[in-house]
GUNUMAR-985234 format. One record per residue: residue in one letter; residue number from 1; x, y, z of N, C-alpha, C in turn. Coordinates in steps of 0.001 Angstrom, whole numbers, plus 500000, padded with zeros to 6 digits. Layout:
drendren / kenu / n_X / n_Y / n_Z / ca_X / ca_Y / ca_Z / c_X / c_Y / c_Z
A / NUM / X / Y / Z / X / Y / Z / X / Y / Z .
...
% end
This chain:
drendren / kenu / n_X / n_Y / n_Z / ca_X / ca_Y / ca_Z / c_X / c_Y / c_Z
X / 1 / 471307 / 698215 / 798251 / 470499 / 698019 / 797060 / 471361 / 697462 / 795946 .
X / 2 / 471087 / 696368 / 795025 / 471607 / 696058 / 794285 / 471600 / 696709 / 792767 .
X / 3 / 472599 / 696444 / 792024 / 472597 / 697226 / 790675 / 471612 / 697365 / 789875 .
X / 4 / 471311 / 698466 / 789382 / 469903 / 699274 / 788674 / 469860 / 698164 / 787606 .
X / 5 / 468214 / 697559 / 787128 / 468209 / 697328 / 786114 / 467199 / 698162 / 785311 .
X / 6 / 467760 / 698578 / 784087 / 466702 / 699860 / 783514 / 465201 / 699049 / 783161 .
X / 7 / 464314 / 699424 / 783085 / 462966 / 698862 / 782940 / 462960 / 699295 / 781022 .
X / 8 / 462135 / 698891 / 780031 / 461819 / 699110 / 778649 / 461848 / 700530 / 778641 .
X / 9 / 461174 / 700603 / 779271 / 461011 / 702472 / 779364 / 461572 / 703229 / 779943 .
X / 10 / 461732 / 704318 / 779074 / 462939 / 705424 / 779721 / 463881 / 704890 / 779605 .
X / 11 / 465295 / 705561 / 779599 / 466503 / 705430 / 778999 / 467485 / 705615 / 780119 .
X / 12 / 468050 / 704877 / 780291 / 469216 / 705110 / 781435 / 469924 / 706137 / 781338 .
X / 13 / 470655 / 706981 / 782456 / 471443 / 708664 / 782568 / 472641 / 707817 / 782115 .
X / 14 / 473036 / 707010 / 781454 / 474426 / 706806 / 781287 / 475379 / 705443 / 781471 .
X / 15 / 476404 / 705377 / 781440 / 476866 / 703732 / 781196 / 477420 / 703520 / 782415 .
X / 16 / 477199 / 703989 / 783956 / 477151 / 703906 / 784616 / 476420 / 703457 / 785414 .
X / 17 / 475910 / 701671 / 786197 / 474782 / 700993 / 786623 / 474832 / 700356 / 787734 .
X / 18 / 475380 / 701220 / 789042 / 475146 / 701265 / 790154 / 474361 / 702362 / 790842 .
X / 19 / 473762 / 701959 / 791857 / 473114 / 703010 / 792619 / 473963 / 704002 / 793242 .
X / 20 / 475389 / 703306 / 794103 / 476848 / 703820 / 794223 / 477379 / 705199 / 793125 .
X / 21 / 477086 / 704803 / 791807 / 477987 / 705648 / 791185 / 476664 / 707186 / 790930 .
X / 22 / 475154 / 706613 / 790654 / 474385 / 707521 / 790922 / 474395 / 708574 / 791855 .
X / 23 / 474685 / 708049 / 792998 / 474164 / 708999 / 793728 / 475455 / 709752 / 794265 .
X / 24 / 476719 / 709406 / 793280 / 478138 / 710166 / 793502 / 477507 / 710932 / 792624 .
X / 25 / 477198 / 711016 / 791013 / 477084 / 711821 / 789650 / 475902 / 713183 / 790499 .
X / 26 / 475079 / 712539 / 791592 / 473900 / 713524 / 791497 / 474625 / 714421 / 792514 .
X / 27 / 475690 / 714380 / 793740 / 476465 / 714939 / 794536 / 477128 / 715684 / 793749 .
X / 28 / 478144 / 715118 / 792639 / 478704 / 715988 / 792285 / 477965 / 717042 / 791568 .
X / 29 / 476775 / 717057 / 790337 / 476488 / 717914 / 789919 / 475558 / 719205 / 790850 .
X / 30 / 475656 / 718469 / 792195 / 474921 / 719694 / 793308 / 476457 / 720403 / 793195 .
X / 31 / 477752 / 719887 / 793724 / 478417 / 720942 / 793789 / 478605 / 721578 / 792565 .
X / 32 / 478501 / 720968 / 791410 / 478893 / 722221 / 790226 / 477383 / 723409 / 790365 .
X / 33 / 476659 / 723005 / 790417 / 475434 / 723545 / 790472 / 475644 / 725148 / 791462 .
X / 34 / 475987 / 724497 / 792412 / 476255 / 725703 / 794160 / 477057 / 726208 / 793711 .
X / 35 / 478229 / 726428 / 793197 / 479306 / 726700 / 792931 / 479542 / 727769 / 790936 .
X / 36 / 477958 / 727377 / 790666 / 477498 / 727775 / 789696 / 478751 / 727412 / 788252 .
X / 37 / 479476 / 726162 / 788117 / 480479 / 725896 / 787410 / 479563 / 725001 / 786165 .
X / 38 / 480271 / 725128 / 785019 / 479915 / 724296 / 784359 / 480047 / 723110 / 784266 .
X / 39 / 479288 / 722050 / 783976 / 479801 / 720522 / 784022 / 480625 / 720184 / 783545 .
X / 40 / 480489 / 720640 / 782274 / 481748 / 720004 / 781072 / 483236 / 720784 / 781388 .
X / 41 / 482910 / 721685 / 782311 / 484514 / 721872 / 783108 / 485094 / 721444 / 784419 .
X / 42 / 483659 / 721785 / 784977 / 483916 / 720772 / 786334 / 484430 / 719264 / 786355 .
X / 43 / 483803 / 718359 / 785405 / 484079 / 716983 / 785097 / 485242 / 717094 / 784527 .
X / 44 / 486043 / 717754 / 783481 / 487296 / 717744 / 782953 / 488056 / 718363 / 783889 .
X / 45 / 487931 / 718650 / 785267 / 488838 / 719061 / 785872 / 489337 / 718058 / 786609 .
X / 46 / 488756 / 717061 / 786496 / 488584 / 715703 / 787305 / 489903 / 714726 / 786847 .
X / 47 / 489433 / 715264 / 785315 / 490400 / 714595 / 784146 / 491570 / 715039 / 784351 .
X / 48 / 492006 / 716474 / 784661 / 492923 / 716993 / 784079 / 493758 / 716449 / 785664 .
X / 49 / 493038 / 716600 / 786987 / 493660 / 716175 / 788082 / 494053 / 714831 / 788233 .
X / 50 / 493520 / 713980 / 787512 / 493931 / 712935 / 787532 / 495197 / 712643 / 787000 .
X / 51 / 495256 / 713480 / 785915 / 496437 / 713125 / 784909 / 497712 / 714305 / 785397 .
X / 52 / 497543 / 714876 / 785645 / 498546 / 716025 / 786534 / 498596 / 716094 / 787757 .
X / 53 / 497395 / 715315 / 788618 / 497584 / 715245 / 790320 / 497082 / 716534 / 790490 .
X / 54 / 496336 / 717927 / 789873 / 496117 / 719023 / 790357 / 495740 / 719819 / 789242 .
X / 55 / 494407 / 720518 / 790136 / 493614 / 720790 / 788797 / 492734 / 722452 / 789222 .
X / 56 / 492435 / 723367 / 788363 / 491391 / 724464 / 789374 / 490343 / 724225 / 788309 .
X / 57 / 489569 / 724766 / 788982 / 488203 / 725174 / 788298 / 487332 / 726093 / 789227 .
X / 58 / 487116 / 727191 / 788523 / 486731 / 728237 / 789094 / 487464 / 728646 / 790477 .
X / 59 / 486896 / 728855 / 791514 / 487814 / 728994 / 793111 / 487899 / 727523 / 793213 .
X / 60 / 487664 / 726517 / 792933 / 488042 / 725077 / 793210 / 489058 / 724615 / 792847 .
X / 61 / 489604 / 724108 / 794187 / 490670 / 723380 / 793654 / 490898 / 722224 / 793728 .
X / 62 / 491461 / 721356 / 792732 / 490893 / 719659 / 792469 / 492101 / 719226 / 792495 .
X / 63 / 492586 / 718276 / 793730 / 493955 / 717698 / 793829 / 493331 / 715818 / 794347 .
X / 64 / 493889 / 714903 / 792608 / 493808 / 713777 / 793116 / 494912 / 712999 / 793812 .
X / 65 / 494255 / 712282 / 795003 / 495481 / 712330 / 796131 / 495715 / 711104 / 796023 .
X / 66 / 494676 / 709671 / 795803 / 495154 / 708286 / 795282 / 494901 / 707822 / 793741 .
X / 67 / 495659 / 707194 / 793653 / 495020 / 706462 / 792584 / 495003 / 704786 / 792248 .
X / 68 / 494230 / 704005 / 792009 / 494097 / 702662 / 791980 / 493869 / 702003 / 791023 .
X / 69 / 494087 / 700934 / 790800 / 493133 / 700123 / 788778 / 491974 / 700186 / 789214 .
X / 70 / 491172 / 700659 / 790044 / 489775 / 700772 / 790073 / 489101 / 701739 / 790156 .
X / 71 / 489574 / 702924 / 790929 / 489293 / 704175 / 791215 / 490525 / 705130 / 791551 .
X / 72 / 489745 / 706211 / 791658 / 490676 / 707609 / 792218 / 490356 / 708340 / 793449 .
X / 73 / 490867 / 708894 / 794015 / 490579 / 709514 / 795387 / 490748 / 711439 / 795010 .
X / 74 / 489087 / 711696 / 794961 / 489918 / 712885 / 795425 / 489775 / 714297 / 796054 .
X / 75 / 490242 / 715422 / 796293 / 490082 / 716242 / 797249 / 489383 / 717276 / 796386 .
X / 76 / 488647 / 718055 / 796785 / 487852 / 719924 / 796371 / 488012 / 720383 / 797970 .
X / 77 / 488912 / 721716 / 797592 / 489031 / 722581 / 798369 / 488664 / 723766 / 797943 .
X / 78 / 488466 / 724716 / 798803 / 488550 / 726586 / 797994 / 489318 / 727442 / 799692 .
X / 79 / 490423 / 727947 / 799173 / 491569 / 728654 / 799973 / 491689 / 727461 / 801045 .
X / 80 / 492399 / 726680 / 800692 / 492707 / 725702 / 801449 / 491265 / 724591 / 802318 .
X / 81 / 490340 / 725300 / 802669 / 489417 / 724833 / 803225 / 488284 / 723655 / 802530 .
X / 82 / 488382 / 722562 / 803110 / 487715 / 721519 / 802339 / 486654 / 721398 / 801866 .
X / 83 / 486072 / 721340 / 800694 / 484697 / 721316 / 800190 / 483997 / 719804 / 800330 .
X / 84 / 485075 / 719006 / 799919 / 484680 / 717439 / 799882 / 485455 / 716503 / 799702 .
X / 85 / 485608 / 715259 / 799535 / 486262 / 714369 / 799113 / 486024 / 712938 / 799156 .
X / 86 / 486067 / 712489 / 797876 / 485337 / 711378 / 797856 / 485939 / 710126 / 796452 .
X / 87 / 486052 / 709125 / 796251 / 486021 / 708159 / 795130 / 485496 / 708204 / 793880 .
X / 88 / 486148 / 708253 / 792925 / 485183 / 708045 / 791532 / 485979 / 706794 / 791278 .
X / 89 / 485033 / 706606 / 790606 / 485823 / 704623 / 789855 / 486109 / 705090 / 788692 .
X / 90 / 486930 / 704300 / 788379 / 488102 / 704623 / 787145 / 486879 / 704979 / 785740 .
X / 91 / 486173 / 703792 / 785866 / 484606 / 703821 / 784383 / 484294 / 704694 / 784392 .
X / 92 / 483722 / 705396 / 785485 / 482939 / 707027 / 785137 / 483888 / 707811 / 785087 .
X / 93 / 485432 / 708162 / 785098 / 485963 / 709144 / 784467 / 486082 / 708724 / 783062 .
X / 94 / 485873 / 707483 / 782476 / 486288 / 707391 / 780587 / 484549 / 707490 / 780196 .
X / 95 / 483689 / 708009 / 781049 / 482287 / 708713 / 780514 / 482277 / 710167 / 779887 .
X / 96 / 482148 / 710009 / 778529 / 482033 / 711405 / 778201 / 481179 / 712867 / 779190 .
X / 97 / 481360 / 712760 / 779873 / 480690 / 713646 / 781154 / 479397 / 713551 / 781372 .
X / 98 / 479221 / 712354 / 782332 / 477829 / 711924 / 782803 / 477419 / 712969 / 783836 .
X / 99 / 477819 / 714234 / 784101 / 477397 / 715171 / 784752 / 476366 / 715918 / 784353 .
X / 100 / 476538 / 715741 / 783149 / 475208 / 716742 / 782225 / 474284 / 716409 / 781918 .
X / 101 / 473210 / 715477 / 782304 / 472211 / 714955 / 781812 / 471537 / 714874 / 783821 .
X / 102 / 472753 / 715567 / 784999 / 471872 / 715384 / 786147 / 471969 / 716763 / 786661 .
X / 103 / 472928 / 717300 / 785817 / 472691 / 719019 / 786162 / 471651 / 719262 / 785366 .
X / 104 / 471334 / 719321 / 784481 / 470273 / 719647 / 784042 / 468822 / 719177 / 784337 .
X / 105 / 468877 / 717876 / 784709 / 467731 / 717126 / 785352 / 467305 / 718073 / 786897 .
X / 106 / 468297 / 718539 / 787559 / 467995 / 719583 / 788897 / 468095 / 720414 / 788512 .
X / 107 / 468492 / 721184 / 787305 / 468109 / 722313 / 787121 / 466628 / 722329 / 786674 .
X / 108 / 466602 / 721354 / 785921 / 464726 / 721190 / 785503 / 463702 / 720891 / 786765 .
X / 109 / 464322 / 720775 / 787726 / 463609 / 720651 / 788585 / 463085 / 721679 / 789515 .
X / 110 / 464388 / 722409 / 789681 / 464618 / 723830 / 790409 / 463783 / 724931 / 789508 .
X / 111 / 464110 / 724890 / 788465 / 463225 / 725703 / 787875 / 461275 / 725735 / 787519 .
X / 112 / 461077 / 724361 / 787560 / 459581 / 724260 / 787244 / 459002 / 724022 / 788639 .
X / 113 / 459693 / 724255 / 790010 / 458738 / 724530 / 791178 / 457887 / 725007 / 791471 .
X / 114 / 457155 / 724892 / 792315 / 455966 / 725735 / 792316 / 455609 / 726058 / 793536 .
X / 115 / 454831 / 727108 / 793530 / 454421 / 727728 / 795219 / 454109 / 726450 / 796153 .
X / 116 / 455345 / 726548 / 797365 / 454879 / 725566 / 798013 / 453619 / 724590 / 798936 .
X / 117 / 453068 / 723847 / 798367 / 451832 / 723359 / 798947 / 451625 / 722774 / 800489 .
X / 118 / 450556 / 722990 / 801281 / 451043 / 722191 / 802379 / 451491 / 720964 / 802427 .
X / 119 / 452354 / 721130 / 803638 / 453118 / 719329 / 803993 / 454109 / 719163 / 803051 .
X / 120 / 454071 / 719960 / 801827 / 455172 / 719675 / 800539 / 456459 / 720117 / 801097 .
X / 121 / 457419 / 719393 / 800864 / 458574 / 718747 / 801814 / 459628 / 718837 / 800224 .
X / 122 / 460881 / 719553 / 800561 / 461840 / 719093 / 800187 / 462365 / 717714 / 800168 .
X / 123 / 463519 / 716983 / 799792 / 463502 / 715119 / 800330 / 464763 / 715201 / 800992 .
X / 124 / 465568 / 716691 / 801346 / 466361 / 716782 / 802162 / 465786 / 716527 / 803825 .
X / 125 / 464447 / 717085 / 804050 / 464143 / 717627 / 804945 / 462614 / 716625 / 805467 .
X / 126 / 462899 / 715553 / 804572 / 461713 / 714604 / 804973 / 462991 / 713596 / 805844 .
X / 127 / 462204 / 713137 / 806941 / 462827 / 712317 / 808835 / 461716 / 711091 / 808259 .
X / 128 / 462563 / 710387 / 808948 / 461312 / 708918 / 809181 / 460694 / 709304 / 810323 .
X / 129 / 459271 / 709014 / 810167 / 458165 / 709111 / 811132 / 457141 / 709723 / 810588 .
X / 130 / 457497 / 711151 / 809513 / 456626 / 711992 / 808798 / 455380 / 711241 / 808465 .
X / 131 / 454598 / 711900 / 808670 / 453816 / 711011 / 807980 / 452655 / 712678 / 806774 .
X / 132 / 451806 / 711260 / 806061 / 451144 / 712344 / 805076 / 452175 / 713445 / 803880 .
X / 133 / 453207 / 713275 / 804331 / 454143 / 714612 / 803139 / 453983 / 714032 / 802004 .
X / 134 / 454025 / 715660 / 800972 / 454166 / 715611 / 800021 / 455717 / 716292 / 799063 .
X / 135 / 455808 / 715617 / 798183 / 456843 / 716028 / 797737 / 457118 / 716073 / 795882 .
X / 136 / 457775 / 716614 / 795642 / 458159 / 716554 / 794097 / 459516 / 716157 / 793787 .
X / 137 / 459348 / 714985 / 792842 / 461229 / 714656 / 792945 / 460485 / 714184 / 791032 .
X / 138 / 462253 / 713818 / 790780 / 462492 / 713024 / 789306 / 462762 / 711989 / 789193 .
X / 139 / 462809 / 710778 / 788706 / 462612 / 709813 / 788359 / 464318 / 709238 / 788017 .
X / 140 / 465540 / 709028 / 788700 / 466827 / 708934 / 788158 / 466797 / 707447 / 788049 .
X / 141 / 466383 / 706464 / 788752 / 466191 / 704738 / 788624 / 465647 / 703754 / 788103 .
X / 142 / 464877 / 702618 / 788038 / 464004 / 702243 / 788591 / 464613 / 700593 / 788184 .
X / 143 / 464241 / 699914 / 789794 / 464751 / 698734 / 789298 / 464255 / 697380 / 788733 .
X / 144 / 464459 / 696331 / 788580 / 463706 / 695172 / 787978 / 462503 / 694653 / 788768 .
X / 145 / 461102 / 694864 / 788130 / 459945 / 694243 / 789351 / 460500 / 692932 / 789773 .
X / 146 / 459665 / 692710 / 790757 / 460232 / 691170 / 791298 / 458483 / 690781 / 792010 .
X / 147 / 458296 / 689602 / 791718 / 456745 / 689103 / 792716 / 457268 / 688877 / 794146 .
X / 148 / 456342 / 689435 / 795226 / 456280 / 689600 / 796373 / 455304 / 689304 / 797084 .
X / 149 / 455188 / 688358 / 798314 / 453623 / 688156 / 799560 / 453285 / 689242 / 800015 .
X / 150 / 452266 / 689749 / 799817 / 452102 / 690632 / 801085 / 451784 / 690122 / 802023 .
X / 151 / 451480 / 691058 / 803256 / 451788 / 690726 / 804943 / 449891 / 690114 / 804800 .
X / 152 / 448749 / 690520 / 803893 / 447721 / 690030 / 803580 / 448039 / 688864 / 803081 .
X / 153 / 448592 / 688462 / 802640 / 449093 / 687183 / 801875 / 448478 / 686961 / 799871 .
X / 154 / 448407 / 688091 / 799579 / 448515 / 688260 / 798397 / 450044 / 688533 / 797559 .
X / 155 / 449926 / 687868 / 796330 / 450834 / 688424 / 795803 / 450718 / 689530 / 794918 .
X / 156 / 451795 / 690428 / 794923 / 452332 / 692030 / 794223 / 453851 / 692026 / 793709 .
X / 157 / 453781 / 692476 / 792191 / 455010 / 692890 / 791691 / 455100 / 694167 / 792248 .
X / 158 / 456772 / 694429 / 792651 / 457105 / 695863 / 793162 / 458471 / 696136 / 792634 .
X / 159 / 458842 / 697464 / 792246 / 459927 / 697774 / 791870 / 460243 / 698839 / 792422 .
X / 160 / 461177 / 699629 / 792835 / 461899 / 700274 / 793812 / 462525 / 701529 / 792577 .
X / 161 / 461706 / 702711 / 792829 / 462446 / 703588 / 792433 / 463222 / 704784 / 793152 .
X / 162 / 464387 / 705260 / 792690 / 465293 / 705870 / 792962 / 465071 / 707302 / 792588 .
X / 163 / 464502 / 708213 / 793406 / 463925 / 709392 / 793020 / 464368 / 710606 / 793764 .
X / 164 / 464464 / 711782 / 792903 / 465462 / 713188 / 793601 / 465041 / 714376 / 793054 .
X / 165 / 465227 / 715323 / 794092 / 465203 / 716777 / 793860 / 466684 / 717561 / 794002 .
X / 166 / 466620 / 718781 / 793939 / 468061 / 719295 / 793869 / 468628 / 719137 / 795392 .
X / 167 / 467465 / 718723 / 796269 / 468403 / 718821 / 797428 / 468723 / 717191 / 798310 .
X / 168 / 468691 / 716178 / 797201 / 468602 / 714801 / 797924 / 468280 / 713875 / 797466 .
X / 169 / 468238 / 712047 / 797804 / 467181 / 711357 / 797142 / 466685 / 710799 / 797955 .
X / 170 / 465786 / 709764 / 797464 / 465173 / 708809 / 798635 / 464540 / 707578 / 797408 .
X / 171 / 464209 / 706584 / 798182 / 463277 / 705138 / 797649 / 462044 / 705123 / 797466 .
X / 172 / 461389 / 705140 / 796493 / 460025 / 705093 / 796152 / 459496 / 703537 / 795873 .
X / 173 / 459017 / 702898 / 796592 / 458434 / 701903 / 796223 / 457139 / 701527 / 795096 .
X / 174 / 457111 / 701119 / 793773 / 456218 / 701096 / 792954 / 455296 / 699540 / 792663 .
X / 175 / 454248 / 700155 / 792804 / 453826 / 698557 / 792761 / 452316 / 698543 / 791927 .
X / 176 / 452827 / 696637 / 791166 / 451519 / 696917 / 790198 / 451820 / 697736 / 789044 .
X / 177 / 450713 / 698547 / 788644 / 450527 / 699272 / 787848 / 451301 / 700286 / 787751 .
X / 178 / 451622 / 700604 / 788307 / 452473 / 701830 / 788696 / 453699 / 701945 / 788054 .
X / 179 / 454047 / 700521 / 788050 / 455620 / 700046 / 787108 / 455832 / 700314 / 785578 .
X / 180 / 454808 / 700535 / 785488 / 454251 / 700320 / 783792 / 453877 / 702070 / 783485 .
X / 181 / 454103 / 702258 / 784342 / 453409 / 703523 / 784075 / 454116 / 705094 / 784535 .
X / 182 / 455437 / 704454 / 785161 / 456199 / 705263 / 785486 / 457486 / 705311 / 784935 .
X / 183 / 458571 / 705660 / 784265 / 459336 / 705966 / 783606 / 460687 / 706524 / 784340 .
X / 184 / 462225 / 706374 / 783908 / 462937 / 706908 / 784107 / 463129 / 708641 / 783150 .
X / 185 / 463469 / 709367 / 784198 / 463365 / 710730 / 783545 / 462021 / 711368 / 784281 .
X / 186 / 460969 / 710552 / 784193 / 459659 / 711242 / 784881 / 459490 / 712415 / 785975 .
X / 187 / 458860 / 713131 / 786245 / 458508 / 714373 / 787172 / 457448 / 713679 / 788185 .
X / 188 / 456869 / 713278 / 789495 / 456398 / 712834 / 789792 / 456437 / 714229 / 790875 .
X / 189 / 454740 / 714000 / 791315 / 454305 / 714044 / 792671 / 453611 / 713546 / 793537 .
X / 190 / 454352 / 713372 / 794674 / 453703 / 712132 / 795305 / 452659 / 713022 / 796915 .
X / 191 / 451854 / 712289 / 796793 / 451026 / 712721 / 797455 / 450786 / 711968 / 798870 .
X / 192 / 450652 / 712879 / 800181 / 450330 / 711740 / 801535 / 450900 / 710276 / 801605 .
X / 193 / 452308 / 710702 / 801512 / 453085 / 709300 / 801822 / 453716 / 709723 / 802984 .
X / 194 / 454363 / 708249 / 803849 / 454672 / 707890 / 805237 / 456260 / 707948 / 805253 .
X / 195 / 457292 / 708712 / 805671 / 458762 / 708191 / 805538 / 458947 / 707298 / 806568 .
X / 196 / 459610 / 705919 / 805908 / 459898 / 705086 / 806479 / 461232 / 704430 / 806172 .
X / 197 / 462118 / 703469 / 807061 / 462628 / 702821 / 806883 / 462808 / 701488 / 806739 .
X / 198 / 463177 / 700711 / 805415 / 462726 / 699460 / 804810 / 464108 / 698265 / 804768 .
X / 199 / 464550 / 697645 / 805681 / 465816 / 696921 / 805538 / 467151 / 698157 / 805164 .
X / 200 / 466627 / 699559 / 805965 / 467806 / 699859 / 806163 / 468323 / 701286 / 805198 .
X / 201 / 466857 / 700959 / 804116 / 467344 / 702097 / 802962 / 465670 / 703267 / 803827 .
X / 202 / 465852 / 704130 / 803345 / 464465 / 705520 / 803574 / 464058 / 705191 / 802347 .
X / 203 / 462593 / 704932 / 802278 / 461203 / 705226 / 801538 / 460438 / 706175 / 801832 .
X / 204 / 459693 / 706494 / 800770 / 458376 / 707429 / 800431 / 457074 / 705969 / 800736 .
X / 205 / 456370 / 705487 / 801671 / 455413 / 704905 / 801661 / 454086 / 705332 / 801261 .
X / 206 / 453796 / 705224 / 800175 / 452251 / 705667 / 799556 / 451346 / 704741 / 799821 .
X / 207 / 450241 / 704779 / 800918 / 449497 / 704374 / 801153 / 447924 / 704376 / 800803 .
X / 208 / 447045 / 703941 / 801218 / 445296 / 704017 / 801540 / 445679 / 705657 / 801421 .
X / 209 / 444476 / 706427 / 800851 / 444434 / 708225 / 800915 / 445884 / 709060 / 800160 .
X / 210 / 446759 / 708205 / 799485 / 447964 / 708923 / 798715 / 448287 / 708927 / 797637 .
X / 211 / 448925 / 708762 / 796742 / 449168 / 708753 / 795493 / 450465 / 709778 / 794647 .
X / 212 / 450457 / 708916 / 793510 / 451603 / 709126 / 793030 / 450860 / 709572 / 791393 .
X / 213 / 451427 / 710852 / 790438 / 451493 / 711338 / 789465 / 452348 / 711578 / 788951 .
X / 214 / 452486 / 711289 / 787611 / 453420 / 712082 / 786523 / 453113 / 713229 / 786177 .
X / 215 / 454059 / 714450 / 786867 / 453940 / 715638 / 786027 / 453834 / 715940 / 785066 .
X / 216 / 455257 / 715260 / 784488 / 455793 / 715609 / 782950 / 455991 / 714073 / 782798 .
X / 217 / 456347 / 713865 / 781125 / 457161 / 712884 / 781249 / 458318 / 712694 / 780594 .
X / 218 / 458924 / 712000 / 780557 / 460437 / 712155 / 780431 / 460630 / 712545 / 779255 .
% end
C-alpha cells in the first residue's frame, strides 16, 4: 500500500505518513498496553536506549542493537526472554511520542465494547473466506479516493481505509459516499462483510445485505 494521504477530514495521528510506520506505532502501543506501561515512558525508553544502547522500563528491557542514518534496531526482552524486535526509523523517534494518541485510541476502544453480537469478530480472529462477520474497529487511515471501472463497467471513486481494534488491523474499502462521510478517528461498525484478499493486502468486503456505521465520531 502506498503512503497515507489524509482526506479534509479528520486529522492525521501524527507526522508520521506511512502505513509501515502505523502499523509499528499501533504494535508498539499493544505492547505498552499488555504490559500495562505508560507511553510517555515506554517511548522514552526507546530514547534513552538509543542514546545509551540500554534502557528498562518496567520488567522490560530495551537494548538498541543497530543503528543507521535511517533507523534503529531494536530488542524488548523480560529475564532474558524475547518479547520482540523490530525497526523504528530515525523520524518517529524525534516525534514527541506518537504512542499516545494510539494507546488511547485502543484503550477507547477496549473500553466502549459491548456484549458480543452474533458473527461479531475480533479483526485478530477474522480468516479470509468468512463470510457475513461483523466487527467494530477505529478509523487510524484513510487514503486518497481515486476513480475506478467496475467489473459492471461503471465507474466508482474508492478509498481504502486502514481500520483497528486492540487486537489488529485490516483494509476497509470505502466507496462513493462513504468517503465523505467517514472520518479519521471514527468508531465504525461494520456489518455482514466478506474477508477477502485484494492484490495481496486482507479486506473487510461490504457487500449487497451489509453496511458500514459511525458509532462515534472522531
Amino acid at each position: 500500500m502506498r503512503n497515507k494521504v489524509w482526506t479534509t477530514r479528520g486529522r492525521p495521528p501524527g507526522r508520521h505518513n506511512s502505513y509501515r510506520d502505523t502499523q509499528l506505532l499501533v504494535y508498539l502501543a499493544k505492547i505498552s498496553m499488555e504490559h500495562e506501561i505508560d507511553s510517555d515512558k515506554f517511548f522514552n525508553s526507546f530514547l534513552n536506549a538509543f542514546q545509551h544502547q540500554e534502557a528498562s522500563c518496567g520488567k522490560l528491557s530495551i537494548q538498541c542493537r543497530i543503528k543507521t542514518g535511517d533507523y534503529a534496531i531494536f530488542l524488548i526482552t523480560i529475564d532474558q526472554e524475547v518479547v520482540a524486535q523490530f525497526h523504528i526509523p530515525n523520524h518517529v523517534l524525534k516525534e514527541n511520542n506518537p504512542l499516545k494518541e494510539f494507546t488511547y485510541k485502543l484503550a477507547s476502544i477496549r473500553n466502549s465494547a459491548q456484549e458480543t453480537k452474533s458473527n461479531q469478530y475480533q479483526i485478530k480472529d477474522l480468516r479470509v473466506g468468512m463470510r457475513q462477520v461483523n466487527t467494530r474497529a477505529r478509523v487510524l487511515e484513510v487514503s486518497q479516493p481515486r476513480l475506478v471501472t467496475t467489473r459492471f463497467g461503471f465507474y466508482a471513486n474508492v478509498a481504502y481505509a486502514l481500520v483497528t481494534d486492540e487486537t489488529g488491523t485490516i483494509q476497509l474499502p470505502l466507496w462513493n459516499k462513504q468517503i465523505d462521510e467517514i472520518s479519521v478517528g471514527d468508531l465504525l461498525q461494520v456489518e455482514n462483510a466478506n474477508v477477502i484478499v485484494f492484490r495481496g493486502v486482507r479486506q473487510l468486503k461490504v457487500s449487497r445485505g451489509g453496511k458500514v456505521s459511525v458509532i462515534k465520531n472522531s
